[in-house]
N, C-alpha and C positions, 0 to 999 in steps of 0.2 A: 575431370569432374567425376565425383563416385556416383553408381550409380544407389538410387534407395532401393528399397526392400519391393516396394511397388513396380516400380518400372520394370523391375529386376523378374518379377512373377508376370507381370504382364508378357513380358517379352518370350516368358519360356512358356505362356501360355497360347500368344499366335504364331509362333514358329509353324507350325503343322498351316496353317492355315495360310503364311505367307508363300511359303513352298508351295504348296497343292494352287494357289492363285497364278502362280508365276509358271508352273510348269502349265496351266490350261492355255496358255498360250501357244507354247512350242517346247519341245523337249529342251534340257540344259544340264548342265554338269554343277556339280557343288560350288565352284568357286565362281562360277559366275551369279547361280541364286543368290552367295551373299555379296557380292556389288552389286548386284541391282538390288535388293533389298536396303542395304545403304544408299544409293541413288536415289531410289524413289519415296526412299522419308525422308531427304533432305537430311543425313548423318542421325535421325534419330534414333530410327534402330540399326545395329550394326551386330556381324559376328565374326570372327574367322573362320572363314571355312571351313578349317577342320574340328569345330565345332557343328557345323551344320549335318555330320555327317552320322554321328549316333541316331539323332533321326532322323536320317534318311536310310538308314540302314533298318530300323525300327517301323518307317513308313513302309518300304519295300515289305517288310516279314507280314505286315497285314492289308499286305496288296492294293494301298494305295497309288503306290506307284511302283513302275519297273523299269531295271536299271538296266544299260545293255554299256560293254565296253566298246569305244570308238578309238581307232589308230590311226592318224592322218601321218603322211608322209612331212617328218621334221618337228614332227612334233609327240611329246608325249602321250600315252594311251591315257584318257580320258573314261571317267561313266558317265554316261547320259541318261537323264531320266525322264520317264512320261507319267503323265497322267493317266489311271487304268480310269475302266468304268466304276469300280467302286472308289476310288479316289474321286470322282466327280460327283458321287451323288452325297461321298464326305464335305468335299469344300461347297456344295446347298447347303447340305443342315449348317455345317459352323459359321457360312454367310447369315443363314437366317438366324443366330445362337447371336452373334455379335453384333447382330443390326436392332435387333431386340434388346439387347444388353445396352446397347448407343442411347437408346428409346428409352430407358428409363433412368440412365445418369440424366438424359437429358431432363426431363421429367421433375427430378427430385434436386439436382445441384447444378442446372442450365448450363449443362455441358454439352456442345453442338457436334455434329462429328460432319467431316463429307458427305 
């Protein structure tokens, strides 16, 4: 299924915002942010990983997050990322930027959100 032009903006528009949600939990490496990120929309939104990684490269350079490399025995080296403190106080404002935005789809075309 293609995707339309909306979906398509929407999607490049919470990227930043699904990441920074997902690493507040525990530090992770790119390819696991995009399975869980497909996981937890139910296949709605999806990326490949190595799409994820322009911004995350991008997040990193304005220290939303930091990246440290991880070598485990048998397995390939890995970057892991965390959450800084200014990445935290990023993913408030664009909670309260999309929760307000939720609020007034709602509002005007009785669009309900979680």
């Amino acid at each position: 299924m293609a995707m339309t032009a909306l979906s398509r903006e929407l999607k490049r528009g919470s990227t930043e915002l699904l990441i920074l949600a997902l690493l507040e939990e525990r530090d992770r490496h790119g390819y696991e942010l995009a399975q869980l990120i497909e996981e937890r929309s139910r296949g709605t939104i999806s990326f490949h990983a190595a799409s994820l990684y322009p911004s995350l490269y991008r997040m990193e350079e304005r220290d939303l997050i930091a990246g440290r490399w991880v070598e485990k025995a048998g397995q390939r080296r890995r970057r892991y990322y965390s959450l800084t403190k200014t990445g935290r106080k990023a993913l408030a404002s664009q909670r309260s930027v999309w929760d307000g935005f939720f609020e007034a789809l709602n509002r005007v075309a009785r669009i309900r959100h979680a």
